[in-house]
C-alpha positions as CSV (number, residue, x, y, z in Angstrom):
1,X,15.9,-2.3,-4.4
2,X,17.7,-5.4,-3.0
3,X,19.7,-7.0,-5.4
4,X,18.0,-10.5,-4.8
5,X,14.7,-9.7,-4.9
6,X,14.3,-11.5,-7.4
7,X,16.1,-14.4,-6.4
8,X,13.3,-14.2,-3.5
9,X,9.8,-14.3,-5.9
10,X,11.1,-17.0,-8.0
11,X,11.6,-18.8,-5.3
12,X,8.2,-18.1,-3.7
13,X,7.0,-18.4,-6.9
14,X,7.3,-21.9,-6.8
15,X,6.1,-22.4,-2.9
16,X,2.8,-24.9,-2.8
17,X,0.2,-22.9,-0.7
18,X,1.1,-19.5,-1.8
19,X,-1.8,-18.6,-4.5
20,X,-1.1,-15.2,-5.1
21,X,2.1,-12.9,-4.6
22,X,1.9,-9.0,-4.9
23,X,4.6,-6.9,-5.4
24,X,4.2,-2.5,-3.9
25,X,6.7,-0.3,-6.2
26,X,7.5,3.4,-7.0
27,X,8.2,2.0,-10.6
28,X,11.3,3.7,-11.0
29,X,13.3,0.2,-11.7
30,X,10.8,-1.7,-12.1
31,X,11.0,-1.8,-16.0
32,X,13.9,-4.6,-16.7
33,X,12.0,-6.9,-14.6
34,X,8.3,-6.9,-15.9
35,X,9.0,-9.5,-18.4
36,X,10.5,-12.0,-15.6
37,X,7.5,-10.8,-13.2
38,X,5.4,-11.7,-16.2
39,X,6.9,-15.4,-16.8
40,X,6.4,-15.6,-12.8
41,X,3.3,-15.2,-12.5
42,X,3.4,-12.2,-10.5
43,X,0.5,-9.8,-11.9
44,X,-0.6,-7.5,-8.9
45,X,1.4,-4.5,-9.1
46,X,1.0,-1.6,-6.3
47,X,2.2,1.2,-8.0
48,X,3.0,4.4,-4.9
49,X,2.5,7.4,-6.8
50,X,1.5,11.0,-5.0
51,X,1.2,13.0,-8.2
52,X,0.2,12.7,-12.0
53,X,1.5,16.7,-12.4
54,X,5.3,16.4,-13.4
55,X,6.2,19.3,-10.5
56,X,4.4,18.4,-8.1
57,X,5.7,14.5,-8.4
58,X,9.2,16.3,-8.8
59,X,8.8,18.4,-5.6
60,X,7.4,15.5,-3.5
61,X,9.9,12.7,-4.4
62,X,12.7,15.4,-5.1
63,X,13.5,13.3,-8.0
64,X,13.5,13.6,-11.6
65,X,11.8,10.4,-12.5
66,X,8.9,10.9,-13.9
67,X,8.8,9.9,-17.1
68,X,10.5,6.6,-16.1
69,X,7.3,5.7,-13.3
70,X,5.1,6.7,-16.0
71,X,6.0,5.2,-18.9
72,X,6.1,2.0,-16.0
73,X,2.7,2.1,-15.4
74,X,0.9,2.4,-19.2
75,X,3.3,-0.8,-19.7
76,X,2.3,-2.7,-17.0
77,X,-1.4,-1.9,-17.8
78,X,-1.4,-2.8,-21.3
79,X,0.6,-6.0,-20.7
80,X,-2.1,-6.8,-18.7
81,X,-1.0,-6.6,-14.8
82,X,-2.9,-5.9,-12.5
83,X,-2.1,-2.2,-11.4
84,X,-3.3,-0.6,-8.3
85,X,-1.7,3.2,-8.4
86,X,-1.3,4.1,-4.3
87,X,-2.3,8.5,-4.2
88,X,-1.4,9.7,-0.2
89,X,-3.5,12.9,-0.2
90,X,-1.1,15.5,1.5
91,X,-2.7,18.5,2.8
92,X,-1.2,21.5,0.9
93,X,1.0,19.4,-1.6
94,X,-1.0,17.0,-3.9
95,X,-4.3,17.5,-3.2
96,X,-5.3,19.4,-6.6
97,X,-4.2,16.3,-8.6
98,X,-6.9,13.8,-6.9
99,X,-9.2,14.8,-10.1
100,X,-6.2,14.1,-12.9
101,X,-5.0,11.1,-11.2
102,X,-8.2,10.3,-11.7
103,X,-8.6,10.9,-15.3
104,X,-6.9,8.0,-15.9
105,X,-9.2,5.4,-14.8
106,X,-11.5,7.0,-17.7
107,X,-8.2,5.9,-20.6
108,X,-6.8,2.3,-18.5
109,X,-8.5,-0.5,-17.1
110,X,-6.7,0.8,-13.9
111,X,-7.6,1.1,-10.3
112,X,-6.3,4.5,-8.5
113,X,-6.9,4.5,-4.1
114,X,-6.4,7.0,-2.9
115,X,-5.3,7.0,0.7
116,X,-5.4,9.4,4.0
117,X,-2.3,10.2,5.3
118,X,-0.3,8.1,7.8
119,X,1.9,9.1,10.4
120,X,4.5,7.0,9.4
121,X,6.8,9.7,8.0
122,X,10.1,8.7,10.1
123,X,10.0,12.4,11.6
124,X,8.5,12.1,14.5
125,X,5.3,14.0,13.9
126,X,2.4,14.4,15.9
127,X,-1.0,13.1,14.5
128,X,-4.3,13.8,16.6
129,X,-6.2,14.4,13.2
130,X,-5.8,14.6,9.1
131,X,-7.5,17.3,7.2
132,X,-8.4,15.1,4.2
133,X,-10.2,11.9,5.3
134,X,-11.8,9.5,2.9
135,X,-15.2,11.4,3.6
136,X,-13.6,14.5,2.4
137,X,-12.2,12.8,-0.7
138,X,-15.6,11.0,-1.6
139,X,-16.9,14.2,-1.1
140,X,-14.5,16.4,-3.3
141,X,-14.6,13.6,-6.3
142,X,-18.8,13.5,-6.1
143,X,-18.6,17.1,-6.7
144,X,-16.9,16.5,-10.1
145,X,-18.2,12.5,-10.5
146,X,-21.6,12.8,-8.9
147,X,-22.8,9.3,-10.4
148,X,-20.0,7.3,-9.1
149,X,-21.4,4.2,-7.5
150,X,-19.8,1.2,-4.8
151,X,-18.3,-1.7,-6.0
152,X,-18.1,-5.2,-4.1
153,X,-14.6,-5.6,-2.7
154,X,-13.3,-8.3,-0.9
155,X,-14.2,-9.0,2.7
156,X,-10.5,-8.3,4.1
157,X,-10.2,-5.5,1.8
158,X,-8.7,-2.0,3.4
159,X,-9.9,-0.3,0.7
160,X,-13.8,1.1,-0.7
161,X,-14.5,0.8,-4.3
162,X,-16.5,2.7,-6.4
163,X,-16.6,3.0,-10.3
164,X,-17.6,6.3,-12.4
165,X,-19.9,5.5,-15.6
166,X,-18.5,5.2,-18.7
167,X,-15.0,4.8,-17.3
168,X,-12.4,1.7,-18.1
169,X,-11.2,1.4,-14.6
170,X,-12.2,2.2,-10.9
171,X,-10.8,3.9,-8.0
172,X,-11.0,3.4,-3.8
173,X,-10.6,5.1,-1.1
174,X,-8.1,3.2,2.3
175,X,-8.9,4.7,5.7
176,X,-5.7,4.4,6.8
177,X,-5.9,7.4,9.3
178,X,-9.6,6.7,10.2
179,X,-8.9,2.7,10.7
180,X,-12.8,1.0,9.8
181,X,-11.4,-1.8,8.2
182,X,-9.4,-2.6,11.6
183,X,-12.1,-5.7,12.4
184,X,-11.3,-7.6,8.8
185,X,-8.3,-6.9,8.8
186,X,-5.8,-9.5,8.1
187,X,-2.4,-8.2,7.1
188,X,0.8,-9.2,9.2
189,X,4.2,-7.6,8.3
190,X,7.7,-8.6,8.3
191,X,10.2,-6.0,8.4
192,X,13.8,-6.4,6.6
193,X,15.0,-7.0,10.1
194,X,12.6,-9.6,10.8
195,X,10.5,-7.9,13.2
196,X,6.7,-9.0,12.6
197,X,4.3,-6.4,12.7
198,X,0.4,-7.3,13.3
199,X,-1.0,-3.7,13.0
200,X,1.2,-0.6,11.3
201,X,0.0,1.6,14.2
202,X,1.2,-1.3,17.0
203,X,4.9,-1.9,18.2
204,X,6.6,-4.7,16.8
205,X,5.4,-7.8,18.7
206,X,8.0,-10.6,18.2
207,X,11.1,-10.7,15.5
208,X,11.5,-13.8,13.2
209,X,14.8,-13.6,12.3
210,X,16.3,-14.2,15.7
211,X,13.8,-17.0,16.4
212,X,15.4,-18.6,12.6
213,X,18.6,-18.8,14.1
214,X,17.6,-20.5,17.2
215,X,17.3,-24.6,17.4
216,X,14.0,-25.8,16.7
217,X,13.2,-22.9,14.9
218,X,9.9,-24.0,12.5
219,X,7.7,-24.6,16.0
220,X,8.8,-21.9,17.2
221,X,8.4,-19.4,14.4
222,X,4.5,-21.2,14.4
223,X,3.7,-20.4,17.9
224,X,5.4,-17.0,18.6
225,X,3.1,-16.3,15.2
226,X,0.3,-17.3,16.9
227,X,1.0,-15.7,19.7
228,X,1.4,-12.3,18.4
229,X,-1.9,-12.6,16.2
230,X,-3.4,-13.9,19.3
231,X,-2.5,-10.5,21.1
232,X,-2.9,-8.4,18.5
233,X,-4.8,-5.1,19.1
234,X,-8.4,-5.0,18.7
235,X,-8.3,-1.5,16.5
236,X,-5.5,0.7,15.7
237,X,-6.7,3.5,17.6
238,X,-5.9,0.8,20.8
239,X,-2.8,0.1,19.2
240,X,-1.4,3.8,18.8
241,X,-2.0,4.2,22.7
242,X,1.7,2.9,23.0
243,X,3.1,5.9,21.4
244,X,1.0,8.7,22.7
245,X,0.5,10.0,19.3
246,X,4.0,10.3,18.2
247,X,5.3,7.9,15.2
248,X,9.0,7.8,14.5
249,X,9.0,5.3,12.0
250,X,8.4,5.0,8.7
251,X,7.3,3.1,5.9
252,X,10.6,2.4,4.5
253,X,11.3,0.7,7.5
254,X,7.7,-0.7,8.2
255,X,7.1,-2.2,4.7
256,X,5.2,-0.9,2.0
């Protein structure tokens, strides 16, 4: 965690125009600061989190942190944040804890998505295809849940909603893999380096940080924005073209 990230939310805290400010965290440090984020404002917690069994969190994060992301979460729940819990289904690693994870949407007022895998693992790995696609997860949580029903979500929303009966919270699915949100999409990233991402499967089109240093840096920062929206790539299946199928990045790096 940077040490001023703080610094950086109160100060966008206080920015006119900015209406809503989320924060994405593996909840391991996250405790000290939940009464600031509290006093900020700053409700809409993303919580990444591939496993609810102790071992199999253990083994994926090859830390022993479990209690402490836990014990995060009930608190943030029950002092009423907004908590989104992020579940990458992993072929062959986390897959049997889809039905626990979502066990507790029945106890929380809590929303769990569970997402398909990215290829945005920094190891250069090949992705044609995913064995577990957000068909196959609908399809393996009907079979236990078979009167789950869709929710509204927003338009721009990447993920589909659904609620089981009887339960406090809800849980999606995000086709990250599959991509048929691409057309509302409206996310734009910057990396820690300033590089400005308009699609996580597209090149970095422009970086901000070098224009900031430059003279006359607001207009430009506007259009070379508007330019690289402007460009953008109608789906990420166009996008990925430019790699040929192989991802070296990551989401460290990315952001998120």
């Amino acid at each position: 965690v940077r040490k001023d990230l703080m610094v950086l939310l109160r100060r966008l805290s206080q920015l006119e125009g900015l209406n809503d400010i989320s924060i994405t965290t593996n909840a391991t440090t996250i405790g000290k600061h939940i009464d600031e984020l509290k006093e900020l404002g700053i409700l809409n917690i993303n919580v990444s989190m591939d496993a609810i069994n102790r071992k199999t969190f253990e083994k994926i994060t090859r830390r022993d942190h479990y209690d402490t992301v836990y014990n995060s979460i009930i608190r943030l729940i029950t002092e009423g944040f907004n908590v989104r819990i992020n579940f990458i289904a992993l072929e062959g690693q986390n897959t049997e804890d889809i039905l626990p994870m979502l066990e507790l949407t029945k106890h929380y007022d809590v929303s769990v998505r569970f997402l398909e895998e990215m290829p945005f693992n920094g190891g250069s790995k090949n992705f044609n295809s995913i064995t577990w696609d957000y068909k196959r997860i609908l399809s393996y949580i009907r079979e236990a849940h078979p009167t789950y029903y869709k929710l509204e979500s927003a338009k721009t929303s990447t993920s589909m909603n659904y609620k089981i009966p009887g339960f406090k919270g809800s849980f999606g699915v995000i086709p990250s893999f599959s991509r048929t949100f691409c057309g509302s999409c409206n996310r734009l990233r910057i990396s820690a380096v300033g590089d400005v991402i308009t699609c996580l499967y597209a090149k970095p089109s422009m970086n901000i940080r070098d224009i900031l240093r430059s003279e006359n840096s607001e207009e430009k920062v506007k259009e070379q924005i508007l330019k690289a929206i402007g460009s953008r790539a109608k789906t990420g299946h166009e996008a990925q073209g430019n790699y040929e199928g192989i991802f070296d990045n990551s989401m460290t790096s990315i952001g998120g």
